[in-house]
C-alpha positions in Angstrom: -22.5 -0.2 -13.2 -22.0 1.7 -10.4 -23.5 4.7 -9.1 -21.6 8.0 -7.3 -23.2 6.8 -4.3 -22.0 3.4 -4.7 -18.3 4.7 -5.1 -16.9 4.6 -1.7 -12.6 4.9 -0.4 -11.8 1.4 -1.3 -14.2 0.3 -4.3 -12.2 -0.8 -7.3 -13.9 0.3 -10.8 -12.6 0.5 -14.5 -11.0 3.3 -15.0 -9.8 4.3 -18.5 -9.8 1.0 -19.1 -7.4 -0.2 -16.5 -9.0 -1.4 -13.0 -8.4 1.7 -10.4 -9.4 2.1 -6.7 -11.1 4.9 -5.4 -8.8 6.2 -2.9 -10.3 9.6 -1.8 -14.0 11.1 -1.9 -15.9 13.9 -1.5 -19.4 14.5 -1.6 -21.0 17.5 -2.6 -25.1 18.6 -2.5 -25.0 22.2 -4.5 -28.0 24.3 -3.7 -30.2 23.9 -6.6 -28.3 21.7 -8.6 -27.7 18.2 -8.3 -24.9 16.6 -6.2 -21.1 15.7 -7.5 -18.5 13.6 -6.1 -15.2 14.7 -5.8 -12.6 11.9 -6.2 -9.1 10.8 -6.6 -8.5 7.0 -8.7 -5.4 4.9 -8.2 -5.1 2.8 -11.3 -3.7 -0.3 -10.2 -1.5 -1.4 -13.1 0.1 2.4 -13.8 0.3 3.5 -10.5 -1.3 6.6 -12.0 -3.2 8.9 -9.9 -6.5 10.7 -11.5 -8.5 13.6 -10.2 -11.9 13.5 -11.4 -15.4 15.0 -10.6 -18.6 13.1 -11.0 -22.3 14.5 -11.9 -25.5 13.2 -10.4 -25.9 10.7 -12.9 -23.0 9.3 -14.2 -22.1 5.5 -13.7 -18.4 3.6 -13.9 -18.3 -0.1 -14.2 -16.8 -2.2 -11.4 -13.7 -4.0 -11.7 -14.0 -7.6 -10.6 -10.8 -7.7 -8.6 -10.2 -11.7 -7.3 -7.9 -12.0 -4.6 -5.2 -14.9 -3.5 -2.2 -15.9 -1.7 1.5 -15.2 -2.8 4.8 -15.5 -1.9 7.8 -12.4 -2.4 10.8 -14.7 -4.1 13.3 -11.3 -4.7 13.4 -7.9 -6.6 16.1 -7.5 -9.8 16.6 -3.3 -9.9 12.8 -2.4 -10.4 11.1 -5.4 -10.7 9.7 -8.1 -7.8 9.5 -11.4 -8.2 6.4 -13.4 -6.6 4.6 -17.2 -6.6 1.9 -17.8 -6.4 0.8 -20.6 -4.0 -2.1 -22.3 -5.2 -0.4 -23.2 -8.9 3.5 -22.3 -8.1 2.8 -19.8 -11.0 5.7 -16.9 -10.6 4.9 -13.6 -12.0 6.6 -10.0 -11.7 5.1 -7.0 -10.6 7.5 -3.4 -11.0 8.6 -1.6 -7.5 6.3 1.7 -8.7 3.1 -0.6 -9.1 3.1 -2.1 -5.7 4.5 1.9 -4.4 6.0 1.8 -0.6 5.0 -1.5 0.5 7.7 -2.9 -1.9 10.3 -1.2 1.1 9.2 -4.2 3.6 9.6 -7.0 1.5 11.9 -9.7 2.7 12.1 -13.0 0.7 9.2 -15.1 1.9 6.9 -12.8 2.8 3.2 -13.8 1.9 1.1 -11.4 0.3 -2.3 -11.3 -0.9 -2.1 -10.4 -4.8 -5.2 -8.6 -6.7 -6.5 -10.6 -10.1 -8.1 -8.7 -12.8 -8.9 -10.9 -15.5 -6.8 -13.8 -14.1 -3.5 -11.4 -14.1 -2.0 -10.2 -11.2 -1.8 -6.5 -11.2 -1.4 -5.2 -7.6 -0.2 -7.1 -3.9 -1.2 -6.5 -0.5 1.1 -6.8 2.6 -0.4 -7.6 5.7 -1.2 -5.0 7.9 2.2 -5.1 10.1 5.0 -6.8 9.7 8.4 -7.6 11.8 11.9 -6.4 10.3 14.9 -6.7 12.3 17.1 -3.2 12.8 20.3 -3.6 10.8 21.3 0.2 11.7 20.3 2.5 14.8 22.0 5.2 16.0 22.9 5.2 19.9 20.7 7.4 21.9 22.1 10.6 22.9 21.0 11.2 26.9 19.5 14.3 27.6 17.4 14.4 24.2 14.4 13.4 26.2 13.0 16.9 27.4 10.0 17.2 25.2 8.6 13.6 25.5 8.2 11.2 22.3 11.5 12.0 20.8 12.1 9.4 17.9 15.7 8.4 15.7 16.1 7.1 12.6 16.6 3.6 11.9 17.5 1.1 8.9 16.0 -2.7 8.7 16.8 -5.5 6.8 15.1 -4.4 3.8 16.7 -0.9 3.5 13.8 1.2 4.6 14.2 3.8 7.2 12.4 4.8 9.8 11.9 6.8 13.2 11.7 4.6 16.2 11.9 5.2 20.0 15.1 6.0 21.4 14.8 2.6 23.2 15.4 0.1 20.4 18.6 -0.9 19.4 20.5 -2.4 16.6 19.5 -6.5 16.6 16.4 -5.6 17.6 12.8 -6.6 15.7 10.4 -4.0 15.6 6.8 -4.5 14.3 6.3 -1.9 11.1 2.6 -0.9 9.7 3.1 -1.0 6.3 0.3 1.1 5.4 1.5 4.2 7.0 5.8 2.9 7.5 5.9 3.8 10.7 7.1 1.7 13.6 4.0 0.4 16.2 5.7 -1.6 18.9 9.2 -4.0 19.4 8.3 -7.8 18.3 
């Protein structure tokens, strides 16, 4: 069991009996009373975010999430197809479980997927990723007079983004997937 003190952003518990991550925190020391946490719980096989506020005392199990490697076969409307590379196991996962990473998959992609109980219930993407540009408007001279000016851009995967004026269509631009926005051309 875990304590509010042990519940940092990042820590994965059971939450109404699915595994959940904390994703946000807040902790509070009242005057005379005793201190509460603030949080906000992702649960990782609803997508479902949960506000809750925790007492002094209170405890939440852990989740024992087990991590390993995968591979991103294709998606069919809302559901993404994966294998997983120590067995060749496929499994699906839906595009509103894994949330706005699913918009940089390309087929053959390795992941690292979460296991809870020996089922996979969440992936990972790696930090960055490369995606050629499929679609970029041409830069319009003169639009440069307050500095960092950005325009949008479609890759191979059908996101969009905002990217310097400088890259061009053909181009591969490196992508964090953890925020979608464009770090640096590949």
């Amino acid at each position: 069991m875990l304590s509010i003190s042990d519940l940092q952003t990042g820590t994965y518990i059971v939450w109404q009996g699915e595994p959940a991550q904390v994703i946000w925190r807040e902790h509070t020391k009242l005057g005379r009373g005793g201190a509460i946490l603030r949080s906000k719980i992702k649960g990782l096989k609803s997508g479902t975010i949960f506000e809750n506020t925790f007492k002094g005392n209170d405890s939440v199990p852990e989740a024992d999430i087990t991590r390993s490697k995968a591979q991103f076969l294709y998606g069919v409307d809302e559901k993404l197809f994966f294998m997983k590379q120590d067995d060749f196991d496929q499994f699906e996962l839906d595009k509103g479980v894994v949330g706005k990473q699913a918009e940089f998959l390309t087929e053959g992609t390795e992941v690292e997927v979460m296991l809870y109980d020996g089922d996979p219930i969440n992936i990972q993407l790696p930090v960055k990723i490369d995606l050629k540009v499929t679609y970029a408007e041409p830069a319009v001279k003169g639009n440069t007079a307050q500095g960092n000016v950005l325009k949008p851009v479609e890759v191979e995967t059908g996101a969009k983004l905002h990217v310097p004026l400088f890259i061009k269509q053909g181009d591969k631009i490196r992508i964090n997937t953890q925020t979608g926005q464009y770090v640096e051309r590949a």
